[in-house]
C-alpha positions as CSV (number, residue, x, y, z in Angstrom):
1,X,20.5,-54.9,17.1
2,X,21.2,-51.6,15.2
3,X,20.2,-52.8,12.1
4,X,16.7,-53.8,13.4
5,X,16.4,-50.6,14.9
6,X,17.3,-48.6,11.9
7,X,14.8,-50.9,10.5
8,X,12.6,-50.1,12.7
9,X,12.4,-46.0,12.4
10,X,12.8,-46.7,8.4
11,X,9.3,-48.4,8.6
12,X,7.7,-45.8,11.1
13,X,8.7,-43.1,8.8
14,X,7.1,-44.7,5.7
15,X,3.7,-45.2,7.9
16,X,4.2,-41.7,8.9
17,X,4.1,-40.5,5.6
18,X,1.3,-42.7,3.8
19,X,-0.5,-41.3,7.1
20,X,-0.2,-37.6,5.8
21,X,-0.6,-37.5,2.7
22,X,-4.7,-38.1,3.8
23,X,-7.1,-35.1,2.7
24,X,-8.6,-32.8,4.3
25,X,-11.8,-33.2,5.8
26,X,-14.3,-30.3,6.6
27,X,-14.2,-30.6,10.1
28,X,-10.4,-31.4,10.0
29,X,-8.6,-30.0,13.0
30,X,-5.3,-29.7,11.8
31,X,-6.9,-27.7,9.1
32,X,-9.0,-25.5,11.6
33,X,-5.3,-25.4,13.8
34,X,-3.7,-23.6,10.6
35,X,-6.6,-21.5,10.0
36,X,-5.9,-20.4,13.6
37,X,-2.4,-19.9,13.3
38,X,-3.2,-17.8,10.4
39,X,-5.8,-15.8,11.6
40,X,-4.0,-15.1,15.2
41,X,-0.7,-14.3,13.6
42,X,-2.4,-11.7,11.0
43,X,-3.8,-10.0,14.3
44,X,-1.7,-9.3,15.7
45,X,1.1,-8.6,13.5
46,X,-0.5,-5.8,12.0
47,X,-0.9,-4.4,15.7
48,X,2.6,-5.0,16.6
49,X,3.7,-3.5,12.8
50,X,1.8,-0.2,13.9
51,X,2.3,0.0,17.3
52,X,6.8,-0.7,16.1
53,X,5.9,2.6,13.7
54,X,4.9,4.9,16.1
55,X,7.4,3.7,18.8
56,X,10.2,4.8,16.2
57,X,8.8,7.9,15.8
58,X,7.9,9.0,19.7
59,X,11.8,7.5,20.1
60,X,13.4,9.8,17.2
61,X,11.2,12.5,18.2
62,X,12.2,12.4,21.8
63,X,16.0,11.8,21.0
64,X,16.0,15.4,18.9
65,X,15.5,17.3,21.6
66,X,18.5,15.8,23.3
67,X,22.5,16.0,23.0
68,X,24.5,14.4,20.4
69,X,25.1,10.8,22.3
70,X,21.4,10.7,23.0
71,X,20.1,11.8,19.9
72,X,22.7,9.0,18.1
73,X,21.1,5.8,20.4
74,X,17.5,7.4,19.5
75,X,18.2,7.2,15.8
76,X,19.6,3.8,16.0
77,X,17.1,2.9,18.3
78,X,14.1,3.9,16.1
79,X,15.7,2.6,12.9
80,X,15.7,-0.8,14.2
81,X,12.1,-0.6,15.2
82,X,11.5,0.5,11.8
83,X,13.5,-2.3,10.5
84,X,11.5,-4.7,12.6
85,X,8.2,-3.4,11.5
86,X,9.5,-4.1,7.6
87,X,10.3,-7.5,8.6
88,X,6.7,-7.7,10.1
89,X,5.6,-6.6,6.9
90,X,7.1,-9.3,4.9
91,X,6.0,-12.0,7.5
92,X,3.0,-10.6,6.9
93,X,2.2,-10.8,3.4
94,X,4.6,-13.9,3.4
95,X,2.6,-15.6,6.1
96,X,0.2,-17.8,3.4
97,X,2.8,-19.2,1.0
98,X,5.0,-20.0,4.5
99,X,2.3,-21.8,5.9
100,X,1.4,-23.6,3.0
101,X,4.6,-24.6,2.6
102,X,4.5,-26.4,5.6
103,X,1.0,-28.6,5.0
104,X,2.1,-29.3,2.0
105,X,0.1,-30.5,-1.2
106,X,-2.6,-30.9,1.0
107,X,-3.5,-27.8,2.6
108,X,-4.1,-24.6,1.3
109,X,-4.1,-21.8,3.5
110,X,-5.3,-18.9,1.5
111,X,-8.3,-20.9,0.5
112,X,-9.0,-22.9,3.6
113,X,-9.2,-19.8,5.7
C-alpha cells in the first residue's frame, strides 16, 4: 500500500511539473498576480522605508531631551528603525530578482511588469 502511494505522489509531482513549465500567455493571471505582488509591495515599501526614517529621528530627537535611561532606549529604539528601513531598502531593490526567482525560467518580473 505504501509503495503505491509513493507511487502515486511520484506521478502527481511529474504532472505537476510538465504542467508549469507552460508559457506565459498575455492575459495570463498568474503573470498579472506577480505583476500585482510587485507593484503593491514596491508601494508601499517605499512608504513604510520613509515613514521608518522619520520615526527614528522624531524617537532620537525626543529621547535627547531626556535622562540617560531614556535617551539609551531612544537610541536603540531609533537604530533599529533605521536598521529596518535598510532592510526595506534591500527588499526593495531585491524585490525583482526574488520574485523571479520564484516563477522561474518562465516569468520575468522586471519585464512583465
Amino acid at each position: 500500500m505504501l509503495a503505491s502511494a509513493k507511487r502515486m505522489a511520484f506521478l502527481m509531482m511529474l504532472l505537476g511539473a510538465a504542467f508549469a513549465q507552460s508559457g506565459f500567455a498575455e492575459d495570463n493571471p498568474i503573470k498579472e498576480g506577480v505583476c500585482l505582488v510587485a507593484d503593491t509591495a514596491k508601494a508601499i515599501m517605499a512608504s513604510v522605508i520613509f515613514a521608518l526614517v522619520i520615526m527614528a529621528a522624531v524617537v532620537y530627537a525626543a529621547g535627547q531631551v531626556f535622562g540617560a535611561e531614556t535617551r539609551s532606549r531612544a537610541t536603540v529604539w531609533a537604530t533599529a528603525m533605521i536598521i529596518g528601513a535598510v532592510i526595506g531598502i534591500l527588499i526593495f531593490v531585491l524585490l525583482p530578482q526574488i520574485l523571479d526567482a520564484f516563477g522561474g525560467s518562465q516569468v520575468s518580473v522586471v519585464d512583465a511588469c
